[in-house]
C-alpha positions in Angstrom: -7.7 -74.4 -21.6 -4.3 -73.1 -21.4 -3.1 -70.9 -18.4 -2.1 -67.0 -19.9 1.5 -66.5 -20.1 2.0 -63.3 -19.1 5.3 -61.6 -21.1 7.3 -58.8 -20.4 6.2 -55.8 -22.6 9.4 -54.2 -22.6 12.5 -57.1 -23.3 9.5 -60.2 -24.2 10.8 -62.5 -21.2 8.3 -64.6 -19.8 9.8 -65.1 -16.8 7.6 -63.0 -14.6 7.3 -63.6 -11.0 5.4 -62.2 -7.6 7.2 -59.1 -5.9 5.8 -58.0 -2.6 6.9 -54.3 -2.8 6.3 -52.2 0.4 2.0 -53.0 0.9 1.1 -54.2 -2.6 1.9 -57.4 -4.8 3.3 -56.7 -8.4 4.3 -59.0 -10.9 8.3 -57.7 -11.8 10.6 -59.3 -14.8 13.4 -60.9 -14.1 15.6 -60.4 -16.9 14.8 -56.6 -16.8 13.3 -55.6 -13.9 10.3 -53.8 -14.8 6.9 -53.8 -13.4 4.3 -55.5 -15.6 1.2 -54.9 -13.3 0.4 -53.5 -10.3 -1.7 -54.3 -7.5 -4.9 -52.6 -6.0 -5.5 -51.9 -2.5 -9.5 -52.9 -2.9 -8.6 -56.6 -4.4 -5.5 -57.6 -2.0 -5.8 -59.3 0.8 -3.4 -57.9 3.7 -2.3 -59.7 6.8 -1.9 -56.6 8.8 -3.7 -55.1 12.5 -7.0 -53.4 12.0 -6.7 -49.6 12.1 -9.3 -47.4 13.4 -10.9 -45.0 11.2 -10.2 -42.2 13.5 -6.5 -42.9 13.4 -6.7 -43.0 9.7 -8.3 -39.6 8.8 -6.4 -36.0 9.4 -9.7 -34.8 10.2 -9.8 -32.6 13.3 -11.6 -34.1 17.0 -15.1 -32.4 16.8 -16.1 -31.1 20.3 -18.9 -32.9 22.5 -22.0 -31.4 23.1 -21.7 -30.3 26.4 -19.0 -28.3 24.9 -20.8 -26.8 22.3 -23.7 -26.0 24.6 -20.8 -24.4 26.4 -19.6 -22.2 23.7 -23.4 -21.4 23.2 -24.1 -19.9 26.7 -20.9 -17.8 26.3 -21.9 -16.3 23.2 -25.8 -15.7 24.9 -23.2 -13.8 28.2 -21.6 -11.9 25.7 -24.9 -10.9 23.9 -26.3 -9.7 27.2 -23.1 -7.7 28.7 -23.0 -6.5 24.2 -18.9 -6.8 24.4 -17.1 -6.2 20.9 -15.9 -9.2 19.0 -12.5 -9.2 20.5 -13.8 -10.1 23.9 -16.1 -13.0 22.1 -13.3 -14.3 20.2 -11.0 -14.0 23.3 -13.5 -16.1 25.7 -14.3 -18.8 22.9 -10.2 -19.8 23.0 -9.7 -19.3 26.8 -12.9 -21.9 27.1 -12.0 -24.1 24.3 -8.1 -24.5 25.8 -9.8 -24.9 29.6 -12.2 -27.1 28.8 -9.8 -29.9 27.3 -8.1 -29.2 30.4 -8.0 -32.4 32.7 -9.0 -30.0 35.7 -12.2 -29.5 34.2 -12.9 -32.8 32.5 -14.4 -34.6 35.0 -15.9 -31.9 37.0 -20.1 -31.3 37.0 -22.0 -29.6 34.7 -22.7 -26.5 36.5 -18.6 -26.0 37.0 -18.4 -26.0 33.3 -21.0 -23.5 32.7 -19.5 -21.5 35.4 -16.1 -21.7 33.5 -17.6 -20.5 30.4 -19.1 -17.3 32.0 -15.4 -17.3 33.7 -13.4 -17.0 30.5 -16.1 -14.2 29.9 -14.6 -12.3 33.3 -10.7 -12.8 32.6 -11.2 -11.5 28.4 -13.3 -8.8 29.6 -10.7 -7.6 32.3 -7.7 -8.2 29.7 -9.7 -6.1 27.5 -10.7 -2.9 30.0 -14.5 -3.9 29.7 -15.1 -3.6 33.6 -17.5 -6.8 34.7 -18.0 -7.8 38.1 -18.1 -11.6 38.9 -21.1 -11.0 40.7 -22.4 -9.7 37.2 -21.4 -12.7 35.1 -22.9 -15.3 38.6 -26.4 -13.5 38.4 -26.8 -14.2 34.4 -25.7 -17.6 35.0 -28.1 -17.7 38.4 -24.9 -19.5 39.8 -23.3 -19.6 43.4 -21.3 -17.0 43.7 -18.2 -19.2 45.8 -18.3 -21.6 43.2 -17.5 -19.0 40.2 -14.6 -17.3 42.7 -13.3 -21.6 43.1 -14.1 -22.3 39.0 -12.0 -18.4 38.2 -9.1 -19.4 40.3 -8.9 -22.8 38.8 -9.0 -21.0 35.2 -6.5 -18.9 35.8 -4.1 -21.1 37.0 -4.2 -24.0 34.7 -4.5 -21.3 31.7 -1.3 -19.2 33.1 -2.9 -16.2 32.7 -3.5 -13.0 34.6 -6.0 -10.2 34.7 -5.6 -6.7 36.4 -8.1 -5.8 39.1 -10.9 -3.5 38.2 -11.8 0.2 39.9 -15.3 0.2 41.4 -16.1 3.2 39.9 -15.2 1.8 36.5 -18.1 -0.7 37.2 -20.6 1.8 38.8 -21.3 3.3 34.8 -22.2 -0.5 33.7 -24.5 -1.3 36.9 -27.1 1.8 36.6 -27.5 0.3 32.9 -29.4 -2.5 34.4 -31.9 -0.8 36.5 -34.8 -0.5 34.6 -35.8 3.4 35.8 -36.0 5.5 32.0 -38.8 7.2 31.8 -39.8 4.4 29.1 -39.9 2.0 31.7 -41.8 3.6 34.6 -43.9 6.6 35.8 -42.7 10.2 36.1 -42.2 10.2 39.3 -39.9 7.1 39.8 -37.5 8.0 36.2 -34.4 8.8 36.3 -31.8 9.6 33.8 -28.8 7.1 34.1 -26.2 9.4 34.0 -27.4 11.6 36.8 -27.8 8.8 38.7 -24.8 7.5 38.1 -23.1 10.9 39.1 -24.4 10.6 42.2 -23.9 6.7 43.3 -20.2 7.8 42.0 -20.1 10.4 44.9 -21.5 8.2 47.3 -19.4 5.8 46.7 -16.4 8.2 46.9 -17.9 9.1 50.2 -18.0 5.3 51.3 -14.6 4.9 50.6 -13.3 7.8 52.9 -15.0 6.5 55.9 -14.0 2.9 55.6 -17.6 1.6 54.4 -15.5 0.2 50.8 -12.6 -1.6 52.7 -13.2 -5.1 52.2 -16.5 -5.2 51.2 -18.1 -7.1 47.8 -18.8 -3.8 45.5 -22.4 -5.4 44.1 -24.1 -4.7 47.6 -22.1 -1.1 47.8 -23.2 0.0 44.4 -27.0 -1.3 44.8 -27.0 1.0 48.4 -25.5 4.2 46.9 -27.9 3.4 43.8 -30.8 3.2 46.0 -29.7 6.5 48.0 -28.6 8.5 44.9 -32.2 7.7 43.5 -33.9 8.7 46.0 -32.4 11.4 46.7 -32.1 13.4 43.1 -35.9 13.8 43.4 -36.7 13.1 47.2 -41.0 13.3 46.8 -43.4 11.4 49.1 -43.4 8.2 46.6 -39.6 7.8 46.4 -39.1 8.7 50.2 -42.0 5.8 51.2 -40.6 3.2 48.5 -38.5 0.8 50.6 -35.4 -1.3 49.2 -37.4 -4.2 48.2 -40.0 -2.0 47.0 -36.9 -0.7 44.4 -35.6 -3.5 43.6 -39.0 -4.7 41.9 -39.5 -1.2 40.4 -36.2 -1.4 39.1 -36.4 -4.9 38.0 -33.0 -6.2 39.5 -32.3 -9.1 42.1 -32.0 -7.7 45.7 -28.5 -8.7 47.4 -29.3 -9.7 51.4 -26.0 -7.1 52.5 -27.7 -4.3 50.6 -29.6 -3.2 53.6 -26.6 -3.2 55.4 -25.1 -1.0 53.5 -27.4 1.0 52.9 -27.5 1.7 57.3 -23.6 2.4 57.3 -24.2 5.0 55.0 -27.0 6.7 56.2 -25.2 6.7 59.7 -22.4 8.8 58.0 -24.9 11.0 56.1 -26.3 12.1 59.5 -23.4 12.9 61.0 -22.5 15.1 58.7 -25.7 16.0 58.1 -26.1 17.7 61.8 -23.5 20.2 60.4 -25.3 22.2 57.7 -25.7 25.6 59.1 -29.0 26.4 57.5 -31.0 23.1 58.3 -32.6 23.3 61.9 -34.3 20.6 62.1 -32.7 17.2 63.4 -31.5 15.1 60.9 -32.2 11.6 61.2 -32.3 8.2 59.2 -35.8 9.2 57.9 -35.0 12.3 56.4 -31.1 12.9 55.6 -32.2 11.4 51.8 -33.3 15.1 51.5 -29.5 16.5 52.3 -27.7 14.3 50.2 -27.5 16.8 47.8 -25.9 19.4 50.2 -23.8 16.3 51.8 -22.6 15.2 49.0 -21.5 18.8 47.5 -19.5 20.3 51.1 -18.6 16.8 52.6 -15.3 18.5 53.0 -16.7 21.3 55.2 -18.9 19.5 56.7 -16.1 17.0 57.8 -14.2 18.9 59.5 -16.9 20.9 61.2 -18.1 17.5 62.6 -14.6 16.5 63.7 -14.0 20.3 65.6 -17.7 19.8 67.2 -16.5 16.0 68.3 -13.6 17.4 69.4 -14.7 19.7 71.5 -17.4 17.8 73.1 -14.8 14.8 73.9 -12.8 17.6 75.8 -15.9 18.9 77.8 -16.5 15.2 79.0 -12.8 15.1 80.1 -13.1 17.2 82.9 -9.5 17.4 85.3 -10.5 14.9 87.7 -10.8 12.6 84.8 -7.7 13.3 83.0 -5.7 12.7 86.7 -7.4 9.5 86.2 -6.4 9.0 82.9 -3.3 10.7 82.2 -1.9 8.4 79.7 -5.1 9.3 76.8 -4.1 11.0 74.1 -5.6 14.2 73.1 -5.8 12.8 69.2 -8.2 10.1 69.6 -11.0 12.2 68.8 -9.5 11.8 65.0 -11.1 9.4 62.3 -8.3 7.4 62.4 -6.5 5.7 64.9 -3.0 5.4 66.9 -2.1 1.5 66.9 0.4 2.5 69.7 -2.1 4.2 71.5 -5.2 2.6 71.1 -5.9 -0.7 73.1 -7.4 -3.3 70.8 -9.7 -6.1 71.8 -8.6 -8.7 73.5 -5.6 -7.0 74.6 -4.1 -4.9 77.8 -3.6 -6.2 81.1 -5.9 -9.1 82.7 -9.0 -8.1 84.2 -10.5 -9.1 87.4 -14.3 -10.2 87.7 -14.6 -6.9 89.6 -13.3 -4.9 87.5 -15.7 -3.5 84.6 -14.9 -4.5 81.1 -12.9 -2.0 78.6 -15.0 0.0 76.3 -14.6 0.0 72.4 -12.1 2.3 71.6 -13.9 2.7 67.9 -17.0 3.6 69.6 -15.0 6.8 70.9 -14.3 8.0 67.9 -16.5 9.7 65.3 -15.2 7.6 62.2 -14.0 4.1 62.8 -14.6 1.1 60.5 -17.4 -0.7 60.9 -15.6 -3.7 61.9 -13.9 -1.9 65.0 -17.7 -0.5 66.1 -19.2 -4.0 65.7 -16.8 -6.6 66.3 -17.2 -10.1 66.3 -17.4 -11.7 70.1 -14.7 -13.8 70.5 -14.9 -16.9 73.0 -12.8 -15.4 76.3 -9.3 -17.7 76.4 -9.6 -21.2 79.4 -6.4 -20.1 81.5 -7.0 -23.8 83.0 -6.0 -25.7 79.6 -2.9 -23.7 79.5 -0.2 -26.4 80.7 -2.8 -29.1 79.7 -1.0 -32.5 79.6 -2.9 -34.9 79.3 -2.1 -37.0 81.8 -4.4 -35.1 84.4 -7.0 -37.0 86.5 -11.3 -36.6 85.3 -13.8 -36.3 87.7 -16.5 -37.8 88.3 -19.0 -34.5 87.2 -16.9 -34.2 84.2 -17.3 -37.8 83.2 -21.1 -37.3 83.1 -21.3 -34.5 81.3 -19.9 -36.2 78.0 -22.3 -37.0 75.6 -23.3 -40.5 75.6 -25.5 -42.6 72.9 -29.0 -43.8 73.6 -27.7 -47.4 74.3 -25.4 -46.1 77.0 -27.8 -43.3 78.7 -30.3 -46.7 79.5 -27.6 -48.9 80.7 -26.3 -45.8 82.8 -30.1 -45.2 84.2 -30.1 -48.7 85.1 -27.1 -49.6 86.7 -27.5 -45.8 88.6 -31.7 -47.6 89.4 -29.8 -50.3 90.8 -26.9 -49.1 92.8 -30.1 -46.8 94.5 -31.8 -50.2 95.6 -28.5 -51.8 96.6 -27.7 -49.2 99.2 -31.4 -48.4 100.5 -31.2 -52.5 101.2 -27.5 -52.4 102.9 -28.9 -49.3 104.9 -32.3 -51.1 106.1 -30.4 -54.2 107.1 -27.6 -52.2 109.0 -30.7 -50.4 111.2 -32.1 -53.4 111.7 -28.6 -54.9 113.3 -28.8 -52.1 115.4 -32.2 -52.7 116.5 -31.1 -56.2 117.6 
């Protein structure tokens, strides 16, 4: 059987021939040029490289599924905290840009589900919808350091900034979570929000002007005045016998360990000014300046600088002449809340005492307001004036040589080589008297 001759359709040639034209085999006339059929890509064979399929599609990378459980757990944050979709849609791109990020590719899993409640914080601060990071680390039930190392991390690699929040922006926000409504408990322990909130506000206010705020986390703060203002707004036996931890379960909220803290340095301010109401007779004390914090809270003013005149005075009666001959150089404006930093000696500092000599008292307990800081400081290790001009080329006795700590090994080959030397010299000793004998 005869092969087909193929002809051209166009000028009749028959001389038709192979043309490999860019990726596909057609069969071209040579008189004319045209094409008389074309190849197909599913019947040639090709002699290129292998392509991936991925390479070959325009479809997009779909995410893993640690980061769509990701994206999950910041829509359930955003859920609980009930932000507007702004915020949501915000967070969603900060964590979908982060997380491709090769800071926070390799990192564990509980960093990325602390980034995702950290895109939360920075969208929610861009946005004015004030959040705490200790709010965001109790709904993910994560350390608190690691969400400050994980937010730092975020906002540098994303080039972003968010503005600082007020802590009485936050206050509003944080009596929402204690579970107090008269729908949730009894009579006596509700407590409308926003009178409670009004009052944790002044407290706080309060806190703030004697130096309980400065530098302090505001979750432990705001718990304290919380605790105080609810207390307070109805002070009856049950609320005036229920204890922090006792609140914190009423309340259904997770007890911070500074709270109690807190809750001291206030109280110690409350009954200081507390002594000055003219129409309470009675002392006030720890136990039962809760029942004044209504009157504190409304004259502070007043009652702040009636404190500060009865200080005043009372400083002066102690400083008697013979003492101020002694002490010419004190200023008669220590008694102040503040301090002089020219004036005041701070620790660790003045001229060198002698073992004789009695130590210098703390200058903040003299006054009637000081931080807390400057009543309690920390004890710091007194300065070795030997290892001043220490060299290193100085000689080590023999006491100081065994004192180091030495290992197991060395402590028995000590004991018995020390065993030995012991026997050597009792037998040098018995010979030598019994030379003398002879």
């Amino acid at each position: 059987m005869s092969a087909v001759v193929l002809k051209c359709p166009y000028c009749g040639s028959s001389s038709i021939v192979e043309d490999d034209h860019h990726a596909q085999r057609q069969m071209v006339c040579v008189d004319c040029g045209a094409v008389v059929s074309e190849g197909a890509l599913t019947h040639d064979v090709f002699e290129g490289t292998d392509v991936s399929y991925s390479r070959t599609t325009a479809v997009a990378k779909k995410p893993c599924l640690n980061q769509i459980k990701g994206q999950q757990r910041l829509k359930a944050i955003c859920r609980t905290l009930r932000v507007n979709a702004e915020i949501e849609t915000l967070s969603s791109r900060y964590f979908a840009q982060a997380y491709e990020h090769d800071s926070f590719l390799k990192v564990s899993l509980q960093k990325k589900e602390c980034l995702a409640g950290c895109c939360v914080l920075v969208s929610c601060r861009q946005l004015n919808w004030p959040v705490t990071i200790g709010t965001i680390a109790c709904l993910l039930e994560a350390d608190i350091v690691m969400m400050g190392a994980v937010y730092q991390e975020m906002m540098k690699v994303l080039k972003v900034q968010a503005p600082l929040i007020n802590i009485s922006d936050v206050l509003e926000a944080h009596c929402q979570e204690y579970k107090i409504s008269p729908l949730d408990v009894h009579e006596d322990l509700a407590e409308d929000y926003k009178d409670l909130n009004k009052r944790a506000l002044s407290l706080v206010e309060m806190a703030a002007e004697f130096w309980i705020l400065t530098g302090r986390q505001p979750i432990p703060l705001m718990m304290a005045t919380v605790y105080l203002a609810w207390q307070s707004l109805n002070p009856n036996h049950v609320r005036l016998k229920a204890s922090l931890e006792k609140f914190c379960l009423i309340a259904k909220v997770k007890k911070n360990r500074a709270v109690a803290k807190r809750v001291g340095e206030i109280k110690a301010v409350l009954c200081k000014l507390g002594e000055e109401i003219p129409w309470v007779t009675d002392p006030v004390t720890s136990d039962n300046v809760v029942k004044h914090v209504g009157d504190i809270v409304e004259h502070r003013f007043a009652l702040l600088r009636r404190a500060m005149r009865s200080h005043k005075e009372a400083m002066q009666e102690e400083s008697q002449p013979g003492c101020q001959e002694a002490n010419p150089s004190d200023p008669e404006d220590q008694t102040a809340t503040g301090w002089n930093p020219e004036t005041a000696e701070q620790p660790g500092e003045g001229s060198e005492s002698n073992g004789n000599e009695k130590p210098q008292p703390n200058w903040g307990k003299r006054m009637l307001f000081a931080p807390p800081c400057v009543i309690h400081p920390k004890k710091r290790r007194p300065a070795l004036e030997g290892l001043k001009d220490v060299t290193g080329d100085e000689e080590i006795s023999d006491s100081e040589i065994e004192s180091y700590i030495r290992t197991p090994r060395e402590a028995r080959e000590f004991a018995v080589t020390q065993k030995a030397c012991l026997s050597q010299k009792a037998c040098l000793s018995q010979s030598e008297e019994a030379k003398c004998e002879s």
